[in-house]
N, C-alpha and C positions, 0 to 999 in steps of 0.2 A: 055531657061529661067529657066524651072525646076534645072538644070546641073547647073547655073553659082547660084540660090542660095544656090543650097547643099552644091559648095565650100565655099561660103561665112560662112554659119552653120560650118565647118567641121574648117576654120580658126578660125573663132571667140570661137571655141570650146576648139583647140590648144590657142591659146591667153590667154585664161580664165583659162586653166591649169595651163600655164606660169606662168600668174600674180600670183596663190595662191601658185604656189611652192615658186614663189620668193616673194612675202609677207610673207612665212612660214619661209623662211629659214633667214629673215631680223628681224621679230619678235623672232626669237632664235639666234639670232645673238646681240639684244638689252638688255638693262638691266635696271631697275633702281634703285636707292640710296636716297632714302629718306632723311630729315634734320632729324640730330641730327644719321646717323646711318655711317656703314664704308665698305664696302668690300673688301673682299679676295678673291683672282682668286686661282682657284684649277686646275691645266692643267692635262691632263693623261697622258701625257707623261713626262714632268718633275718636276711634283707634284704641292706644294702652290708654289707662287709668293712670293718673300720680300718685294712689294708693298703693300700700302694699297690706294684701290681708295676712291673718298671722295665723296661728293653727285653729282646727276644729271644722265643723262643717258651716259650709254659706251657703248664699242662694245666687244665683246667676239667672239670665232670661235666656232661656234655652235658642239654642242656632241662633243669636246674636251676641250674644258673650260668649268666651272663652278662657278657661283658668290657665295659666303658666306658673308651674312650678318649681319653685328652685332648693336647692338642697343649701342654705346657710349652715353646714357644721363642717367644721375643718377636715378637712381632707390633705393627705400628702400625695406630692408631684417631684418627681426627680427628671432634672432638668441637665444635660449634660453641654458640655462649650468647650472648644477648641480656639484657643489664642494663643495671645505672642506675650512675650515677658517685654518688659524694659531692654534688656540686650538681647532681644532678639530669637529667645528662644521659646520652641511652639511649648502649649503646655495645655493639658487634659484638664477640666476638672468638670466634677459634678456635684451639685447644686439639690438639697432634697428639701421641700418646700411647704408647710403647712401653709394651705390660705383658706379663704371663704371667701362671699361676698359680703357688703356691706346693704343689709335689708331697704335702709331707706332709699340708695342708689340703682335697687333692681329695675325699677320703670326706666331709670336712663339706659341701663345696660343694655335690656333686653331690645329697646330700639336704638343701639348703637352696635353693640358685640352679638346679640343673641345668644342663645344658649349655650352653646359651646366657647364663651368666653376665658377659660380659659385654656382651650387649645390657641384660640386668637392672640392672647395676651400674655401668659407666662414665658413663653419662649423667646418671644419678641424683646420684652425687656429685662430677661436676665441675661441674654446673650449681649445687648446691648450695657448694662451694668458693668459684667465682669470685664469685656473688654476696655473697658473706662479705667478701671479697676487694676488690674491685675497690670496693665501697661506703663504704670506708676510703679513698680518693683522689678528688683533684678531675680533672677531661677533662683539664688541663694536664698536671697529674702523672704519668697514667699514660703520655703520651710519654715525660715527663723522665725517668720513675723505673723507667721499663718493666723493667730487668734487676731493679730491686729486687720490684717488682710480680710478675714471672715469680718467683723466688725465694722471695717468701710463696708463691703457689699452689702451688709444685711442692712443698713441705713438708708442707704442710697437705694436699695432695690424696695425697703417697705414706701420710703417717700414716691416712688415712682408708681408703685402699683397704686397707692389712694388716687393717682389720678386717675384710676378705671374704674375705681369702684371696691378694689381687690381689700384685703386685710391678711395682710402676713404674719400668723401667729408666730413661728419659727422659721428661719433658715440656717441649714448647715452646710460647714462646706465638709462633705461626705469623700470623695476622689480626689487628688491630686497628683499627676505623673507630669514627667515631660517627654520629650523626643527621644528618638535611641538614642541622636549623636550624641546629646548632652548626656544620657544615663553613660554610653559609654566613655564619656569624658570624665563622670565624676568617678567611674573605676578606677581609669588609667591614672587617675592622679590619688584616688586611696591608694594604690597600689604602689604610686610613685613615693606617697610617704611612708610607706612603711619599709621601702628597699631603704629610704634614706634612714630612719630610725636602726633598722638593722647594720648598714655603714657607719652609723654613727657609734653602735654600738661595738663592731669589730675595733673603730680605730682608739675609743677609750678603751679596749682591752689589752691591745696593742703598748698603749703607752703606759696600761698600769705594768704590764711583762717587763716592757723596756724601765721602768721604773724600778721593779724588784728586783731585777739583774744588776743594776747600775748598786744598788742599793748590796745586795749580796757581792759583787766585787767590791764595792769601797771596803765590806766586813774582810774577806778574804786579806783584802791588799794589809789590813786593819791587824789583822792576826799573824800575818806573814812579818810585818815589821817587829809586833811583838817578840815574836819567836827569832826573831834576827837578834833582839837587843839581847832578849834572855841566851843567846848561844854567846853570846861579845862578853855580856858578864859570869855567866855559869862555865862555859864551856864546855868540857864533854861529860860533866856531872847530870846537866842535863838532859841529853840522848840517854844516860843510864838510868837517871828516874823514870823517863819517859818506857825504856825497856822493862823494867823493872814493872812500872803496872801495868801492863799488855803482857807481861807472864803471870803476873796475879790474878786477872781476868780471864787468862784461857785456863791454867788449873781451876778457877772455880767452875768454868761451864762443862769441862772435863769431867769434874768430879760428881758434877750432877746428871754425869752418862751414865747409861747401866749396861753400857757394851764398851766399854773401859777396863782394865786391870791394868794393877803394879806390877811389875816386878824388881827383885831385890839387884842391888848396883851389880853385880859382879851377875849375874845369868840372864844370859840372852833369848831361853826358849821357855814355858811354862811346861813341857813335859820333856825327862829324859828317855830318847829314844835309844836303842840298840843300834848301834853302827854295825855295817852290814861290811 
């Protein structure tokens, strides 16, 4: 009894080996490919594969194949560059980048850039782009013209990345500054327009004043002549007219005082006092 369950222990022992070698060697043998990613089979004896597998699980031949995988879904990279304008002025910007790769191109990639392709390659040719780019316009322009300016790079940088393999969903241009001198240039000269808009504005005030003076003496000169002619023909009939309603105008503002009284022609005081 002892004997026949030591063999049973000693198979069920062999069995249990069995099974974990061969779950081990089935588990290395397996793979999987997540959505939205691709793999590359690496063989050691006759290097990458020109295939690219696509999601779900495969088979591989364990310790002589090797999966490489790549993430195919767009991803953003912001890329920053420092260059010169057309005249000569440095100027910031930055660059935010939707790419991926191009699945059928992974076997080249991976034995040309490796996996870190684009640490290798985004920086390379967008720094090389914008300087192409941006040295075609003046600091002025690349405000004015900014959508046009965004629209060369994104052309010239999507044609440039296909020859890596790259696929540029989106480019934007995110930053644009320039140097201090220049930002303090474009001050000194807003500030320089607006001192002139303000001189410009004192001297047309200036001449409306000088306009309205000139205007009010020719009136004056205008009334003074009148009143010359009217004293040649009226003579001093007129100075009594003229007296005549300047005492009719002060009894009325007079009479519409209430700390005002008459008194009659002939008495000079409103109370008789006792002479002492």
């Amino acid at each position: 009894m002892a004997a026949g369950l030591q063999r049973l222990f000693n198979n069920l022992g062999r069995l249990g080996i069995g099974v974990a070698v061969v779950g081990g060697v089935v588990s290395q043998a397996l793979y999987n490919v997540n959505a939205g990613h691709r793999a590359v089979i690496f063989d050691r004896f006759t290097g990458v594969k020109d295939y690219v597998t696509g999601e779900g699980t495969h088979f591989i031949i364990p310790w002589v194949q090797r999966p490489v995988i790549y993430d195919c879904r767009s991803r953003p990279r912001n890329v920053a560059v420092t260059t010169g304008s057309k005249d000569l002025q440095n100027v910031n910007i930055t660059l935010r980048i939707l790419f991926r790769p191009l699945a059928a191109q992974l076997p080249k990639m991976y034995m040309s850039l490796g996996e870190d392709y684009d640490e290798r390659v985004l920086p390379s040719i967008t720094t090389e782009v914008l300087k192409a780019v941006v040295a075609q316009f003046d600091a002025g322009e690349l405000i004015t013209q900014r959508e046009n300016v965004s629209h060369r790079v994104s052309e010239e940088l999507t044609e440039r990345a296909k020859q890596f393999g790259l696929l540029l969903d989106d480019i934007s241009l995110t930053h644009l500054t320039f140097g201090h001198e220049f930002t303090t240039a474009v001050e000194a000269k807003q500030v320089a327009q607006q001192d002139a808009e303000k001189a410009r504005f004192l001297v047309e005030k200036a001449e409306q004043q000088k306009l309205a003076a000139i205007i009010a003496a020719e009136g004056d000169a205008k009334a003074a002549e009148l009143l010359a002619k009217s004293f040649t023909s009226a003579g001093d009939g007129l100075i009594e007219l003229r007296r005549l309603e300047a005492a009719e105008d002060i009894a009325y503002q007079m009479s519409r005082s209430r700390n005002v009284a008459y008194l009659p022609k002939n008495q000079s005081t409103l109370l008789n006092l006792p002479m002492q």
